[in-house]
LUMVEXLO-645599 format. One record per residue (C-alpha): x negated, y negated, z negated; residue in three letters. Coordinates in steps of 0.05 Angstrom, whole numbers, plus 5000, padded with zeros to 4 digits. Each point is the difference from the previous one (the first is absolute). Layout:
N
XYZAla;...
! end
This chain:
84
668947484423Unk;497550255069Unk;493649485024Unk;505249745065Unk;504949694943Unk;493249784958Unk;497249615054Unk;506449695025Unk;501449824924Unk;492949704999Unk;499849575063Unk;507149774988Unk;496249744936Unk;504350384955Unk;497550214922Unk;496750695018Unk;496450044925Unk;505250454969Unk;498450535061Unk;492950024984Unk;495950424939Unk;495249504981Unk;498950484942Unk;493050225019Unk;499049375054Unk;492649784990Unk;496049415038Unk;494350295036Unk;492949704994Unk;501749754923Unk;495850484967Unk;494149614959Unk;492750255002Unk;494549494947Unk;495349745034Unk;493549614975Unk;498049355025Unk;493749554992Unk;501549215001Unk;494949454989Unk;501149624938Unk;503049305036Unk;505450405045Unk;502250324934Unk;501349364967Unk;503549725068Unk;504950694991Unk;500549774936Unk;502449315018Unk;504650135058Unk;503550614962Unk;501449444944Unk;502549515041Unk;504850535029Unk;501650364940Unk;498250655018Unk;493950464973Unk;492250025035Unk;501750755025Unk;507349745033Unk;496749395032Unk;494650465036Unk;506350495014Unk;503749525037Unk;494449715033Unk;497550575037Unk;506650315006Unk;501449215042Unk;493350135036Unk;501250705015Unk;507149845038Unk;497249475027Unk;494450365028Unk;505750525026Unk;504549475039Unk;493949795027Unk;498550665027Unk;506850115027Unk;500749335039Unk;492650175036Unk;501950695019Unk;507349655032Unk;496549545038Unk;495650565035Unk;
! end
């Protein structure tokens, strides 16, 4: 399929999946690297708690937390440099 007839099948919001490899399709950034991290006592038992009450493990509440502060921190950055 030539990229013209791709792009019209994609805007026209057709199914465009069975034109596409996804064979060796890969998310970028995903890769893991272990890192060590010093907590006091009291904000490892407050982890603790709050990863209970949501069901999920210490290590995935930290996860999502940053990963919230982190976009946060990004849509933050984004609206300051559109108001320049």
């Amino acid at each position: 399929m030539k990229a013209n007839e791709f792009e019209k099948k994609f805007d026209e919001g057709d199914d465009i999946l069975d034109a596409l490899d996804l064979s060796k399709a890969r998310r970028t950034m995903q890769g893991q690297r272990r890192v060590n991290v010093d907590f006091p006592i009291w904000m490892i038992e407050s982890l603790d708690k709050e990863a209970s009450r949501v069901g999920v493990t210490r290590q995935s509440i930290i996860k999502i937390w940053l990963a919230e502060r982190l976009e946060e921190l990004t849509a933050n950055k984004v609206l300051l440099q559109r108001g320049r």
